[in-house]
C-alpha positions as CSV (number, residue, x, y, z in Angstrom):
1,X,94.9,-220.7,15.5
2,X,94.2,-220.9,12.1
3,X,91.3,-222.8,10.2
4,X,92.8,-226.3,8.5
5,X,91.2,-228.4,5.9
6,X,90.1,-231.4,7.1
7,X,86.9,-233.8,6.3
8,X,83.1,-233.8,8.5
9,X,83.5,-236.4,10.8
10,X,79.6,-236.9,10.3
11,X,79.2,-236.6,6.9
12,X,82.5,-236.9,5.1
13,X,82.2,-233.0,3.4
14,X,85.2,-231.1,2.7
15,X,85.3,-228.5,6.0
16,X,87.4,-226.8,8.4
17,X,88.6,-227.2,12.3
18,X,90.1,-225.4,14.7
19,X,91.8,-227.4,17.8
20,X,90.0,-226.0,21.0
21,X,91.9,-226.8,24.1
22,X,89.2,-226.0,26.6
23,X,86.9,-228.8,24.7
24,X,90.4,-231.4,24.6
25,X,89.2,-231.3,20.7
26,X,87.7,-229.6,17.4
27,X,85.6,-227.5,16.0
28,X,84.1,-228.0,13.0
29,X,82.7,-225.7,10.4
30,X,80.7,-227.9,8.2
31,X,78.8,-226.6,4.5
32,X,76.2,-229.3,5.6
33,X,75.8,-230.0,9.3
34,X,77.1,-226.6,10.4
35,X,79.5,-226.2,13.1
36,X,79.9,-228.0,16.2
37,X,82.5,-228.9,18.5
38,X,83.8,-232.9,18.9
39,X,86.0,-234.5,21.6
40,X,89.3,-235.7,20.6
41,X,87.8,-238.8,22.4
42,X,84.4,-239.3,20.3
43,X,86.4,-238.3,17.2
44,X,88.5,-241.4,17.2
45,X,85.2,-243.9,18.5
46,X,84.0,-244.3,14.9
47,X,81.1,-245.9,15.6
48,X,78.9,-242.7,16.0
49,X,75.4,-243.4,14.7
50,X,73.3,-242.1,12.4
51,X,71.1,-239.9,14.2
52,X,74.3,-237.9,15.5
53,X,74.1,-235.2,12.5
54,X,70.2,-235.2,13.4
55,X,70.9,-234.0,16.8
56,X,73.7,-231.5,15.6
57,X,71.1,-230.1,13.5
58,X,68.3,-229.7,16.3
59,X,71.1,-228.4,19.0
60,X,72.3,-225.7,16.7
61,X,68.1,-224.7,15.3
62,X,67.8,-224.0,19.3
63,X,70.9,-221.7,19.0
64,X,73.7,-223.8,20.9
65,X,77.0,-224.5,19.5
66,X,76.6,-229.1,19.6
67,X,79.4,-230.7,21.8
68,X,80.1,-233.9,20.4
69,X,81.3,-236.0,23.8
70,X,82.1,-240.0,24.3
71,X,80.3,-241.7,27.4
72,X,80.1,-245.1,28.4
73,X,76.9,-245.8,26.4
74,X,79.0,-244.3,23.2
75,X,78.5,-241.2,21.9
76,X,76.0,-238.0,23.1
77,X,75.2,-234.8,21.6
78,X,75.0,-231.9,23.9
79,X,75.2,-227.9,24.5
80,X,78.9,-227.0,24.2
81,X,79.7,-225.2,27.7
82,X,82.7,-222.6,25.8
């Protein structure tokens, strides 16, 4: 698939997303938070909070691609698993 425009869910910056089937969502190639992978489930809970691009930032300095999930508890940063 091809990259389309579309805005950071974190930040609001002008990036790019691929659909990923495997992840039942995106991923995002970010100029400021990088890229990372979302749920199709945590991208329409729009109450992610502020420390999310934090933890996107620390996943990807210990070399992991960030998956973006929705729990119970709301939303969790984690190694992506594809």
């Amino acid at each position: 698939m091809l990259p389309e425009p579309a805005n950071c869910p974190l930040c609001g910056a002008a990036a790019e997303r691929i659909r990923s089937s495997p992840l039942r969502g995106f991923k995002y190639t970010c100029p400021s938070c990088g890229s990372f992978a979302i749920e199709s489930a945590a991208l329409a809970c729009l109450l992610a909070p502020a420390s999310t691009r934090q933890d996107v930032v620390r996943m990807r300095a210990y070399g992991h691609l960030p998956l973006i999930q929705r729990d119970k508890q709301g939303v969790r940063v984690g190694p992506s698993r594809v």
